[in-house]
Backbone as XML, in Angstrom:
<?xml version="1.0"?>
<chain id="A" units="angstrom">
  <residue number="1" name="UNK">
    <atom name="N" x="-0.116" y="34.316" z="-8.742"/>
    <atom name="CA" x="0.877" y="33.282" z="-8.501"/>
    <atom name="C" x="2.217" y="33.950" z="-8.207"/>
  </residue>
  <residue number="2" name="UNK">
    <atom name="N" x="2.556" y="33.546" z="-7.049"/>
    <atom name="CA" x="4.185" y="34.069" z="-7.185"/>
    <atom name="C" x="4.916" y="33.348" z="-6.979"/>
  </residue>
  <residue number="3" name="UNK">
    <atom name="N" x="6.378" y="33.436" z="-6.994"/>
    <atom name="CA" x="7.893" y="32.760" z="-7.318"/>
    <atom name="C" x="8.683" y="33.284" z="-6.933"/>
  </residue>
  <residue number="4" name="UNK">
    <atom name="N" x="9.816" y="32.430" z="-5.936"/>
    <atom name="CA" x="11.065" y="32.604" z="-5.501"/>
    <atom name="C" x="12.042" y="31.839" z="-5.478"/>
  </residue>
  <residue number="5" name="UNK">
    <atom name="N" x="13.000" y="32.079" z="-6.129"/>
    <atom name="CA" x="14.075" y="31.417" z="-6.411"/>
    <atom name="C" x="15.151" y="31.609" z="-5.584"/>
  </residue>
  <residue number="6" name="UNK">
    <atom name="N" x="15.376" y="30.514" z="-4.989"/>
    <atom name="CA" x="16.491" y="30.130" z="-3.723"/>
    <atom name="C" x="17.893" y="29.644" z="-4.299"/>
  </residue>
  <residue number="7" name="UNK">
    <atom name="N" x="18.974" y="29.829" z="-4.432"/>
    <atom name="CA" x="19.543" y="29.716" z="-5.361"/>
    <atom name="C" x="20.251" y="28.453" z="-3.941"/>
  </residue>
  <residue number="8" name="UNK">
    <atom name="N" x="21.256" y="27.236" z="-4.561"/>
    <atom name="CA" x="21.658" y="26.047" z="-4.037"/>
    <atom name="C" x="23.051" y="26.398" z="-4.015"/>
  </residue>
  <residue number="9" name="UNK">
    <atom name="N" x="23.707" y="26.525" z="-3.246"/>
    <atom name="CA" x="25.673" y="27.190" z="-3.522"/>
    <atom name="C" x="26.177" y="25.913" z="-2.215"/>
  </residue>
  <residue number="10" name="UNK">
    <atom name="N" x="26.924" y="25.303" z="-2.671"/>
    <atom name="CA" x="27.966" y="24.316" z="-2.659"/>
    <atom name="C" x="29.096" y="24.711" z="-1.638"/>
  </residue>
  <residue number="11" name="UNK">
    <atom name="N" x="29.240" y="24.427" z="-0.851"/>
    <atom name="CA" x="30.154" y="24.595" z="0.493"/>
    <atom name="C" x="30.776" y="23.273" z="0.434"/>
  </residue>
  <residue number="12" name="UNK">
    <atom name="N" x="32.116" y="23.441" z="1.579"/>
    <atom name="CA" x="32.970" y="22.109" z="1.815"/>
    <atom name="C" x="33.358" y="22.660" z="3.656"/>
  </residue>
  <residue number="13" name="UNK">
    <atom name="N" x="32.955" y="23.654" z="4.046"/>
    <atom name="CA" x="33.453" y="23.901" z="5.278"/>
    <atom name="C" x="32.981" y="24.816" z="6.247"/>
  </residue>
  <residue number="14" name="UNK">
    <atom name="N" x="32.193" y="23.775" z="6.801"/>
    <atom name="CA" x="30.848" y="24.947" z="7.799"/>
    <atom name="C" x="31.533" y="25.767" z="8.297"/>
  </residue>
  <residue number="15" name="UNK">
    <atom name="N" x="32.641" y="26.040" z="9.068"/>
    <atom name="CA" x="33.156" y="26.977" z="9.795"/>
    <atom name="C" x="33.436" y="28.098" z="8.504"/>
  </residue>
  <residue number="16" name="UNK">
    <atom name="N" x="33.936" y="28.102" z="7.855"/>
    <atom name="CA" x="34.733" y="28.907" z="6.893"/>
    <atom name="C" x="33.176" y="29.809" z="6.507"/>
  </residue>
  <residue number="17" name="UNK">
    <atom name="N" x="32.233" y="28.605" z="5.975"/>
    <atom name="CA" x="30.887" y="29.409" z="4.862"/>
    <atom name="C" x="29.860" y="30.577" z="6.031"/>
  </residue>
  <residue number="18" name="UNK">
    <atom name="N" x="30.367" y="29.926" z="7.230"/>
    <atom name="CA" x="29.545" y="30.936" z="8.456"/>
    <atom name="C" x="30.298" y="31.998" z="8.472"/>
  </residue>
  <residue number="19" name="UNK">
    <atom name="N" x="31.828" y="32.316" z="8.544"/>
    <atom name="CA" x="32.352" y="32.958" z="8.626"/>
    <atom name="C" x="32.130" y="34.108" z="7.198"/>
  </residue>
  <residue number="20" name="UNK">
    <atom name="N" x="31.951" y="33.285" z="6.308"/>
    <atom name="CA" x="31.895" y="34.226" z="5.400"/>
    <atom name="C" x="30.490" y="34.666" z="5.254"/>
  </residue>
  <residue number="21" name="UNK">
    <atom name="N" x="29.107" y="33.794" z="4.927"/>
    <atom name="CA" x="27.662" y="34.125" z="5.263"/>
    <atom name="C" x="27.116" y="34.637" z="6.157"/>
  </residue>
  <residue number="22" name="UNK">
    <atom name="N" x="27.825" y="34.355" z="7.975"/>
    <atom name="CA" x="27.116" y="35.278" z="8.009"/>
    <atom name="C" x="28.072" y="36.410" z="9.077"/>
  </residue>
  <residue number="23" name="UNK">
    <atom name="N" x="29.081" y="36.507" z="9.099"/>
    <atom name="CA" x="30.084" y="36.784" z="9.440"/>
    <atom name="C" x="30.126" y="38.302" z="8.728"/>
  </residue>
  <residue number="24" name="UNK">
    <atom name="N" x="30.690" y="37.712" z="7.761"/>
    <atom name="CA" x="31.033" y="38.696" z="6.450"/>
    <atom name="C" x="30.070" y="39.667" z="5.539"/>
  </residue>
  <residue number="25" name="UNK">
    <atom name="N" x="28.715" y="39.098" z="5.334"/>
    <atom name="CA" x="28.133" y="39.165" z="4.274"/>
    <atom name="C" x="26.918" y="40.069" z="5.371"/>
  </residue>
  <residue number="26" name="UNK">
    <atom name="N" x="26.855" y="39.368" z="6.492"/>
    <atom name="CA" x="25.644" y="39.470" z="7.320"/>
    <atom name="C" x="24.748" y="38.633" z="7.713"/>
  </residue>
  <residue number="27" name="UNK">
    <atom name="N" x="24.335" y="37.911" z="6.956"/>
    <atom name="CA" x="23.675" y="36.450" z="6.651"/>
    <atom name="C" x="22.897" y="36.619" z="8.540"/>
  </residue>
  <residue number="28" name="UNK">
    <atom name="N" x="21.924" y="35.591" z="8.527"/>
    <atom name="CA" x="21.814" y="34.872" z="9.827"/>
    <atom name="C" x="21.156" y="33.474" z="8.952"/>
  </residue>
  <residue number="29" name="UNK">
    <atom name="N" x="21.032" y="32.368" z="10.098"/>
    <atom name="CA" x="20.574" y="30.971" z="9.608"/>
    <atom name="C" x="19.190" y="31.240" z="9.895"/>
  </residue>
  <residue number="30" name="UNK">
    <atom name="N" x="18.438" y="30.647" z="8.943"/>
    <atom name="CA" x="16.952" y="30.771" z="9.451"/>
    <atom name="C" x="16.591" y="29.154" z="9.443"/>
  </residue>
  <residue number="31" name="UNK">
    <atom name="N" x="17.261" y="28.248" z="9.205"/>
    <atom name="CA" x="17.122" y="27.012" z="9.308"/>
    <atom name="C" x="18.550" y="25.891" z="9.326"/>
  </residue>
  <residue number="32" name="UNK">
    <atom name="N" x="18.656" y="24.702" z="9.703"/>
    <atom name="CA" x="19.553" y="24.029" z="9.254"/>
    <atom name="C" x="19.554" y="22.545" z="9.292"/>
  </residue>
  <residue number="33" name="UNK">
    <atom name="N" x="20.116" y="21.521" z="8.579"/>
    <atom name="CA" x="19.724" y="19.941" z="8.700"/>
    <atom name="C" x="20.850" y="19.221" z="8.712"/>
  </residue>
  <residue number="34" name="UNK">
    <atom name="N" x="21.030" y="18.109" z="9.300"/>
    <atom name="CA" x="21.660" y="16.855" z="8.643"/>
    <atom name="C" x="21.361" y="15.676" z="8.935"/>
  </residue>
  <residue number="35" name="UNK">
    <atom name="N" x="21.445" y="14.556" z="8.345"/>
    <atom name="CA" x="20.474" y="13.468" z="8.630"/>
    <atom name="C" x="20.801" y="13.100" z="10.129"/>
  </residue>
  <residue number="36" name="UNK">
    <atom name="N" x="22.201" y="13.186" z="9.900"/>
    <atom name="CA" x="22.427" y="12.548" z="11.584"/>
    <atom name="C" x="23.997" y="13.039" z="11.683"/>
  </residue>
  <residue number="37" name="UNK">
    <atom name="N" x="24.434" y="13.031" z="13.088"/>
    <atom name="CA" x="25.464" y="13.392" z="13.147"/>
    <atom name="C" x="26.990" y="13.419" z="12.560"/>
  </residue>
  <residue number="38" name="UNK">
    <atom name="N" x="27.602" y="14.094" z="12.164"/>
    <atom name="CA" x="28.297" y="14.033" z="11.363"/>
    <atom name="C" x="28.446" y="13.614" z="9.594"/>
  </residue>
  <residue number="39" name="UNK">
    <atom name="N" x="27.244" y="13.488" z="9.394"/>
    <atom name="CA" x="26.787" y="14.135" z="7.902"/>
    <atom name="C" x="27.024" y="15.528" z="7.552"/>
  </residue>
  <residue number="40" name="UNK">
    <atom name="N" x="26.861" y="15.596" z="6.284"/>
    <atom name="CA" x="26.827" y="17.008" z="5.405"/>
    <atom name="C" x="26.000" y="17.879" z="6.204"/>
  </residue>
  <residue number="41" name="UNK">
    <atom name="N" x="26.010" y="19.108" z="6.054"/>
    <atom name="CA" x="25.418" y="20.607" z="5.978"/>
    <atom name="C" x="24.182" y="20.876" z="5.251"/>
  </residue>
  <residue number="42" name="UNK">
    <atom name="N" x="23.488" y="20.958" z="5.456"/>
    <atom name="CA" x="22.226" y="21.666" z="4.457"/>
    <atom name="C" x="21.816" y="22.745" z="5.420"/>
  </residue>
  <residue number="43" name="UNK">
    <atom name="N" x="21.823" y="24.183" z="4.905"/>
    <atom name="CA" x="21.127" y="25.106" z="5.473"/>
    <atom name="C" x="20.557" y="26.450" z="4.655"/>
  </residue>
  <residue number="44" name="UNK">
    <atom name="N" x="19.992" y="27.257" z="5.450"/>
    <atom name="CA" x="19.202" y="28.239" z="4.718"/>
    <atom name="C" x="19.526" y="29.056" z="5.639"/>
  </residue>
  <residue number="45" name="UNK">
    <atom name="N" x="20.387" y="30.365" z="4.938"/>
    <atom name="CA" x="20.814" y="32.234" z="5.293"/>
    <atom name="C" x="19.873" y="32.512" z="4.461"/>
  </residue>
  <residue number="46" name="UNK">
    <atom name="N" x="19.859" y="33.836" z="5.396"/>
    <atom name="CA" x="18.515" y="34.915" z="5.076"/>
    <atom name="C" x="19.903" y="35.978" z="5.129"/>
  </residue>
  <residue number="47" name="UNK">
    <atom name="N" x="19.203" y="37.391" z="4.226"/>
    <atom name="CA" x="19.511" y="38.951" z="4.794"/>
    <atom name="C" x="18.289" y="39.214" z="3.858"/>
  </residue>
  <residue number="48" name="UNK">
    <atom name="N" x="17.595" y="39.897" z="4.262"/>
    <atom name="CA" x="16.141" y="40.775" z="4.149"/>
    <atom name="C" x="15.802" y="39.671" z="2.854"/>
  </residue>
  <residue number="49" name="UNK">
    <atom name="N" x="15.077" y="40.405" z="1.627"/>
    <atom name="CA" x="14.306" y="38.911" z="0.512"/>
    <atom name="C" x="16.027" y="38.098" z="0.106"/>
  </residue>
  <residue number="50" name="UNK">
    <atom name="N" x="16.855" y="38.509" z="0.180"/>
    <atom name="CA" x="17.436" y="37.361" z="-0.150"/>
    <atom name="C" x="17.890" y="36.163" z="0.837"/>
  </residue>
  <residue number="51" name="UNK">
    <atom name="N" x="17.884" y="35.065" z="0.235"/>
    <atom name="CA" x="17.847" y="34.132" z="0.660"/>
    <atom name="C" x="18.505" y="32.725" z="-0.314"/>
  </residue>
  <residue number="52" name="UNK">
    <atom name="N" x="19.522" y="31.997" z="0.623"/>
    <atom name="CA" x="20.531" y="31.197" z="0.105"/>
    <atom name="C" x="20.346" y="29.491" z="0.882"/>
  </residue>
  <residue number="53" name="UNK">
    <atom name="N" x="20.490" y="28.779" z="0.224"/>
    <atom name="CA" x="20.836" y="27.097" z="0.985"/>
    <atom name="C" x="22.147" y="26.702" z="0.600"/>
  </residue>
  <residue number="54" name="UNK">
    <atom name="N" x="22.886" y="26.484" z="1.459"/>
    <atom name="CA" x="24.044" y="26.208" z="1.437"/>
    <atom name="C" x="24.115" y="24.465" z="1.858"/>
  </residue>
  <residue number="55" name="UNK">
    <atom name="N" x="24.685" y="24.058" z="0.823"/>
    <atom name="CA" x="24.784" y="22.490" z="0.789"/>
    <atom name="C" x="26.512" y="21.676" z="0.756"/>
  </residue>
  <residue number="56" name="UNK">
    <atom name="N" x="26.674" y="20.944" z="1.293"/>
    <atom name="CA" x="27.999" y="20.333" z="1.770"/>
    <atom name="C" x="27.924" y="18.928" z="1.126"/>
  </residue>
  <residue number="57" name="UNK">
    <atom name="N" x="26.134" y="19.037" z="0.685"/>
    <atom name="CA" x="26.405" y="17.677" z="-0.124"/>
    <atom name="C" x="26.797" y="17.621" z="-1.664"/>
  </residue>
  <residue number="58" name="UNK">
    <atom name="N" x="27.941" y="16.626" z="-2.207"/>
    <atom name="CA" x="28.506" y="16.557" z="-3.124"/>
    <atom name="C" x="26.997" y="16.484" z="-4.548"/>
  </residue>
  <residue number="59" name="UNK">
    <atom name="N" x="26.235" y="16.191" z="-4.319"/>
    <atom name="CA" x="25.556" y="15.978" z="-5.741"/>
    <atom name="C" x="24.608" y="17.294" z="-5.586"/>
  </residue>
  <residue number="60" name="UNK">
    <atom name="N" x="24.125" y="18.500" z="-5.088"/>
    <atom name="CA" x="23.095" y="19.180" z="-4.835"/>
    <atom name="C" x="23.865" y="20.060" z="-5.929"/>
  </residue>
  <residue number="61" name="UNK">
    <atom name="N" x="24.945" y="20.695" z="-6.217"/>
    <atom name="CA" x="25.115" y="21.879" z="-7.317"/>
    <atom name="C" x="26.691" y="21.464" z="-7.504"/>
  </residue>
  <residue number="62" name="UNK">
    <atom name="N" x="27.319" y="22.928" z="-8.321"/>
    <atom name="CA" x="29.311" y="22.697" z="-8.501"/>
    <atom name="C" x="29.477" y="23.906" z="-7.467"/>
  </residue>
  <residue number="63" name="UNK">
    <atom name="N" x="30.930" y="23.371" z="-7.242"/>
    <atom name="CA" x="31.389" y="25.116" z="-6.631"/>
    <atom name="C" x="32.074" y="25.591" z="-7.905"/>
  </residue>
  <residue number="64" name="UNK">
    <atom name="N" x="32.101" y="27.013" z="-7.315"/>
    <atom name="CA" x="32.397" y="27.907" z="-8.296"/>
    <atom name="C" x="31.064" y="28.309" z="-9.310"/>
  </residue>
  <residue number="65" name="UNK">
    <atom name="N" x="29.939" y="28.923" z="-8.821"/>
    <atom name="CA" x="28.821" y="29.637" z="-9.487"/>
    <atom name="C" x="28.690" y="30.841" z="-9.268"/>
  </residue>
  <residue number="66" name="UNK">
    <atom name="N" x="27.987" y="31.203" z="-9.651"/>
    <atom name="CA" x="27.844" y="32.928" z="-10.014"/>
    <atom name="C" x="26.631" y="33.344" z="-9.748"/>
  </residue>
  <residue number="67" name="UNK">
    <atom name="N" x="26.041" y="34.018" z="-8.517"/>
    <atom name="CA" x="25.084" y="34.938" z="-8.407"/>
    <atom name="C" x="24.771" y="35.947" z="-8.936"/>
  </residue>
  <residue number="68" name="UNK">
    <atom name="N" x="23.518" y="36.534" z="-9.525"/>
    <atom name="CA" x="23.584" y="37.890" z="-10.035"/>
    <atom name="C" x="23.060" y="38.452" z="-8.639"/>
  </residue>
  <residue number="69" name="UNK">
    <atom name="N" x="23.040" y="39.716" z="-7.562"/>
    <atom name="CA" x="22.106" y="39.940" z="-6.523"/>
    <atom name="C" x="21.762" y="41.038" z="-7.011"/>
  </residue>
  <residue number="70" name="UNK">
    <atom name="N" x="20.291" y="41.853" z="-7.361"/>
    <atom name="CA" x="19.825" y="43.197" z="-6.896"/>
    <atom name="C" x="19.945" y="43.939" z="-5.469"/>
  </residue>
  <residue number="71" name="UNK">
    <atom name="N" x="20.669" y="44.876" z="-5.501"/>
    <atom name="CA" x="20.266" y="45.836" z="-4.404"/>
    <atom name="C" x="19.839" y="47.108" z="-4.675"/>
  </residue>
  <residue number="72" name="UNK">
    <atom name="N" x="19.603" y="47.967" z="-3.545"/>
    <atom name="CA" x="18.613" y="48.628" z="-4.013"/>
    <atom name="C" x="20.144" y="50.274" z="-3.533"/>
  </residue>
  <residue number="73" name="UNK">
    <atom name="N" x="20.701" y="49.877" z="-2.728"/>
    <atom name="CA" x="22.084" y="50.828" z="-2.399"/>
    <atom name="C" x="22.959" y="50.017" z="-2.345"/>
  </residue>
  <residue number="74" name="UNK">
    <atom name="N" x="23.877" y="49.822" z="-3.585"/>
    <atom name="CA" x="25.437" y="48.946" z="-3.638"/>
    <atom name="C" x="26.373" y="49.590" z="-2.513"/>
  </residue>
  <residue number="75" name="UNK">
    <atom name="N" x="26.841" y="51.032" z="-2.922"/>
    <atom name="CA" x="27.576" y="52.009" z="-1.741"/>
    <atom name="C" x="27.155" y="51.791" z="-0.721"/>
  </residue>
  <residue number="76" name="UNK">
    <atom name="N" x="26.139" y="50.872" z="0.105"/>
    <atom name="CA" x="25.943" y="51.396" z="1.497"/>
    <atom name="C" x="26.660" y="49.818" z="1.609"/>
  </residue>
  <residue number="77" name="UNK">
    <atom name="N" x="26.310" y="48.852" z="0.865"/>
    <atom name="CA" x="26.354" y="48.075" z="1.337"/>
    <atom name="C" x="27.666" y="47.209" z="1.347"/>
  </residue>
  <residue number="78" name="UNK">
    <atom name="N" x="28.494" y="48.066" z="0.259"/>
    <atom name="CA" x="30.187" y="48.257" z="0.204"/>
    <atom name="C" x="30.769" y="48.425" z="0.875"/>
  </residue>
  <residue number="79" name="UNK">
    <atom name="N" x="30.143" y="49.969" z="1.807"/>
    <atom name="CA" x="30.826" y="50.370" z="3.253"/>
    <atom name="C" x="30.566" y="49.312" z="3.847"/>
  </residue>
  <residue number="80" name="UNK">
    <atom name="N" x="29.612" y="48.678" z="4.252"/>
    <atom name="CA" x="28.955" y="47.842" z="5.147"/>
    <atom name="C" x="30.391" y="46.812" z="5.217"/>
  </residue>
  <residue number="81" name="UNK">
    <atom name="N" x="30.627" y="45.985" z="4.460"/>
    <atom name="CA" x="31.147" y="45.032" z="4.241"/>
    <atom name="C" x="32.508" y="45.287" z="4.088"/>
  </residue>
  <residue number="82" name="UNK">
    <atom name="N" x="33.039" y="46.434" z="3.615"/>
    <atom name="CA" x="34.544" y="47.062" z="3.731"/>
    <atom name="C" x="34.692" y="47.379" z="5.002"/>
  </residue>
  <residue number="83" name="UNK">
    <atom name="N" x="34.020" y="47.540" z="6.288"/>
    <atom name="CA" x="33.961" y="48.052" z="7.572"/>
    <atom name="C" x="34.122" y="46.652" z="8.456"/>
  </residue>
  <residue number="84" name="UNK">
    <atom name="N" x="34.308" y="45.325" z="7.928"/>
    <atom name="CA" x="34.017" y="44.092" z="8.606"/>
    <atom name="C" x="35.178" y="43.950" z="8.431"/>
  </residue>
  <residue number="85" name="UNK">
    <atom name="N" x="35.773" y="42.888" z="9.743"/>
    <atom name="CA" x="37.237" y="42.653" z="10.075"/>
    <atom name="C" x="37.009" y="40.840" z="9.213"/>
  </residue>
  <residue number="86" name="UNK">
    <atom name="N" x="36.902" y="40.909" z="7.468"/>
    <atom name="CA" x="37.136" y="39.580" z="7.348"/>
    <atom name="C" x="38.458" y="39.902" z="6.251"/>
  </residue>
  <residue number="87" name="UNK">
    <atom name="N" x="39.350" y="39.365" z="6.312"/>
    <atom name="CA" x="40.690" y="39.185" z="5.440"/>
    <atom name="C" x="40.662" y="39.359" z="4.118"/>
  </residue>
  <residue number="88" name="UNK">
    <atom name="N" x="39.637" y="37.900" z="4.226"/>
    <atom name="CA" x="39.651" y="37.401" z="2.297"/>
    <atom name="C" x="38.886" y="37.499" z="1.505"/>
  </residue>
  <residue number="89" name="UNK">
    <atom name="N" x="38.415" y="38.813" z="2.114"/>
    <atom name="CA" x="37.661" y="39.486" z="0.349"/>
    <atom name="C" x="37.601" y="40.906" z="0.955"/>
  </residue>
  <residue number="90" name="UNK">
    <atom name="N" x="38.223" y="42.145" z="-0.294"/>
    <atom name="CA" x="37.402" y="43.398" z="-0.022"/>
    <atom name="C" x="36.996" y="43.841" z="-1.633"/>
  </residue>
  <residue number="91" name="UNK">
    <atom name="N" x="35.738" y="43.846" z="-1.384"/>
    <atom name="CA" x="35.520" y="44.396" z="-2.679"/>
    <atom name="C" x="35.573" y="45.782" z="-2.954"/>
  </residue>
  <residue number="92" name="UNK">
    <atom name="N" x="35.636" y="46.160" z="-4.164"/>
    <atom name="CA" x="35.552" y="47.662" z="-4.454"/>
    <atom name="C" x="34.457" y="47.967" z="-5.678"/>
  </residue>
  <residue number="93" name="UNK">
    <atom name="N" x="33.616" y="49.290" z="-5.748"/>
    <atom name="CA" x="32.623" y="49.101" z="-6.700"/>
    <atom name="C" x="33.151" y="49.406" z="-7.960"/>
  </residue>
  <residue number="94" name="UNK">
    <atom name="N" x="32.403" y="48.994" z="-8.868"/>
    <atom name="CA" x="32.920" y="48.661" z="-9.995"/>
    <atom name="C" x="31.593" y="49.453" z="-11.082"/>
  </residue>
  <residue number="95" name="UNK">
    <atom name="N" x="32.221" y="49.688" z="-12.502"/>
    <atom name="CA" x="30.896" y="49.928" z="-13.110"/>
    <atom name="C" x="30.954" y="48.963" z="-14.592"/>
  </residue>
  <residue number="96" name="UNK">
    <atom name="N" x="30.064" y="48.215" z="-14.332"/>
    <atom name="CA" x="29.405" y="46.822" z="-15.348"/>
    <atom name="C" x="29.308" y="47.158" z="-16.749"/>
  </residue>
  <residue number="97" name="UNK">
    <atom name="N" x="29.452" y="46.596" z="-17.679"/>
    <atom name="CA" x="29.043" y="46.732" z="-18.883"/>
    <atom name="C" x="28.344" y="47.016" z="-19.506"/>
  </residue>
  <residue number="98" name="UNK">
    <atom name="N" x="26.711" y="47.121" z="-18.650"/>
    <atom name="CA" x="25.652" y="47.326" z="-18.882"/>
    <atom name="C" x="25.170" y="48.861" z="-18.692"/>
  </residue>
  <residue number="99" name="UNK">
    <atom name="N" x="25.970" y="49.224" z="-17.601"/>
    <atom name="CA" x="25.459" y="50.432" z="-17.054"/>
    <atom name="C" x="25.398" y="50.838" z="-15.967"/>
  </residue>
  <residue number="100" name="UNK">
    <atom name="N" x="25.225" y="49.426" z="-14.993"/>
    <atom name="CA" x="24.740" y="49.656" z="-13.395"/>
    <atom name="C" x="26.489" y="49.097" z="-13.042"/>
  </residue>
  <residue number="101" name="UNK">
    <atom name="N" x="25.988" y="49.864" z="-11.407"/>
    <atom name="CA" x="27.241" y="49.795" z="-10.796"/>
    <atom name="C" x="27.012" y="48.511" z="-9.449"/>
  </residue>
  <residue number="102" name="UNK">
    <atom name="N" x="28.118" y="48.467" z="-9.445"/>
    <atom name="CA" x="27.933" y="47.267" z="-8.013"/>
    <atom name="C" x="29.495" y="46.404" z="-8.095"/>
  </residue>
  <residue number="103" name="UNK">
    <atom name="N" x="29.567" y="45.311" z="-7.224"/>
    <atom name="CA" x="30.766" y="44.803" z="-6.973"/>
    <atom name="C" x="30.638" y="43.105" z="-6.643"/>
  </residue>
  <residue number="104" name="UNK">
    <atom name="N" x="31.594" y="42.452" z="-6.745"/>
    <atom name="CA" x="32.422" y="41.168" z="-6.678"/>
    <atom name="C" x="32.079" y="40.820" z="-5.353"/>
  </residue>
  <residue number="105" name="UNK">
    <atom name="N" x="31.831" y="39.130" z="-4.555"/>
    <atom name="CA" x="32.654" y="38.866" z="-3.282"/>
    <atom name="C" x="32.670" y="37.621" z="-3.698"/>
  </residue>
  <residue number="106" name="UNK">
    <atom name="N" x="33.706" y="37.026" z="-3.770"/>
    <atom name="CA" x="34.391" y="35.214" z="-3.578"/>
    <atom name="C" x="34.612" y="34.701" z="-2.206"/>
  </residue>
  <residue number="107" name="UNK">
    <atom name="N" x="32.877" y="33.666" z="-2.508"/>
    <atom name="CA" x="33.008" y="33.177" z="-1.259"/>
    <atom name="C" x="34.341" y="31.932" z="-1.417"/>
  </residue>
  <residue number="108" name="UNK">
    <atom name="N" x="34.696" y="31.424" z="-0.152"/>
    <atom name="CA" x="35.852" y="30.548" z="0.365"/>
    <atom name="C" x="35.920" y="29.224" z="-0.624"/>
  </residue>
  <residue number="109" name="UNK">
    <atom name="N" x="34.629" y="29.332" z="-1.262"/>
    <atom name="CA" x="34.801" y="27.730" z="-2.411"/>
    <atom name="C" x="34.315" y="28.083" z="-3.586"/>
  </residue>
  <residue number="110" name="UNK">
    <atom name="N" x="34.878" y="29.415" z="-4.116"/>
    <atom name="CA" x="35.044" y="30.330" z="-5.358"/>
    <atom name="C" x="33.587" y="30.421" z="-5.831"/>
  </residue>
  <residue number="111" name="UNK">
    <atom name="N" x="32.744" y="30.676" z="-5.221"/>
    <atom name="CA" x="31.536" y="30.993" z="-5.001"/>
    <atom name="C" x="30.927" y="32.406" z="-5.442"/>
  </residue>
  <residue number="112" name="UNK">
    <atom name="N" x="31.092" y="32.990" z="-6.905"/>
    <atom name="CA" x="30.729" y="34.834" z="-6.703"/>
    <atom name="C" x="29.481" y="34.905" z="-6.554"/>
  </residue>
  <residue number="113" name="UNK">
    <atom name="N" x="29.026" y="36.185" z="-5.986"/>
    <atom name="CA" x="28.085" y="37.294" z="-5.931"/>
    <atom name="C" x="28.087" y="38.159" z="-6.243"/>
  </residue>
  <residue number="114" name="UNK">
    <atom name="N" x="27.625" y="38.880" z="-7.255"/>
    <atom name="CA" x="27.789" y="40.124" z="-8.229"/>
    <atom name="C" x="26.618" y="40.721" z="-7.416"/>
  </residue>
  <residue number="115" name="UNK">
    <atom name="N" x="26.894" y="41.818" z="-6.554"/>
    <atom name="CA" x="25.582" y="42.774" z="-6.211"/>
    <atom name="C" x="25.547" y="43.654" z="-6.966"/>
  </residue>
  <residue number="116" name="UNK">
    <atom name="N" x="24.410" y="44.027" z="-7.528"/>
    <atom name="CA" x="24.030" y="45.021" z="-8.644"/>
    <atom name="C" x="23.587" y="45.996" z="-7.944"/>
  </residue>
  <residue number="117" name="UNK">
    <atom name="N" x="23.079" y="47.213" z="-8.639"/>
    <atom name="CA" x="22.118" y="47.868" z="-8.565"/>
    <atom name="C" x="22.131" y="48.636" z="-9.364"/>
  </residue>
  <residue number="118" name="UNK">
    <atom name="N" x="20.901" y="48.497" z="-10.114"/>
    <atom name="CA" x="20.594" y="48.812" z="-11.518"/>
    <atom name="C" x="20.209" y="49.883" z="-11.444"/>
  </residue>
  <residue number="119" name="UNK">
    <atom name="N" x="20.665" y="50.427" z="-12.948"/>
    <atom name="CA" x="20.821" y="52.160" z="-12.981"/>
    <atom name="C" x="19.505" y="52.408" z="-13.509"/>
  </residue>
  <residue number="120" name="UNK">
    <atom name="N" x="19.081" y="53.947" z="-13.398"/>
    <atom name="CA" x="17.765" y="54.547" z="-13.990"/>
    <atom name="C" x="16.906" y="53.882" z="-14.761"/>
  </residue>
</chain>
């Protein structure tokens, strides 16, 4: 049996959450909905197994939640993202309480992602 957990993160502004998903982050859309024109947002970013739905509708989650992400190289993926012309976020790596190192990004509707990558 297996399991994947898609985590639901709360947007208010398609232009802004593209810019930052897949703009910023890397993201591409691998799907997207709305009932009819000019309704809410529902969609699904991919970057390799992770995978996000981003919702514009008011009852699906809160803004302001907290991702934990595994990676498997934080540093590459620091440069990666310190090398992108986006303004409003640069993260820097950090080392966790636990042990493992990794870093911060606040998406546009106070949205974190803690990328990990767990030590030995």
């Amino acid at each position: 049996m297996d399991f994947q957990t898609i985590p639901v993160v709360r947007i208010f502004d398609e232009q802004k959450a593209r810019e930052f998903y897949l703009g910023f982050l890397g993201m591409q859309v691998d799907w997207e909905h709305r009932y009819e024109a000019g309704f809410p947002l529902y969609l699904q970013v991919s970057r390799g197994s992770l995978v996000l739905h981003l919702s514009e509708h008011s009852g699906d989650c809160s803004p302001g939640s907290k991702l934990f992400v595994n990676v498997s190289d934080a540093s590459a993926l620091l440069a990666e993202l310190q090398g992108r012309d986006y303004a409003y976020c640069r993260p820097v790596m950090e080392l966790a309480p636990w042990g493992d190192q990794g870093f911060s990004v606040t998406d546009p509707f106070s949205n974190r992602i803690w990328f990990n990558q767990p030590g030995d």
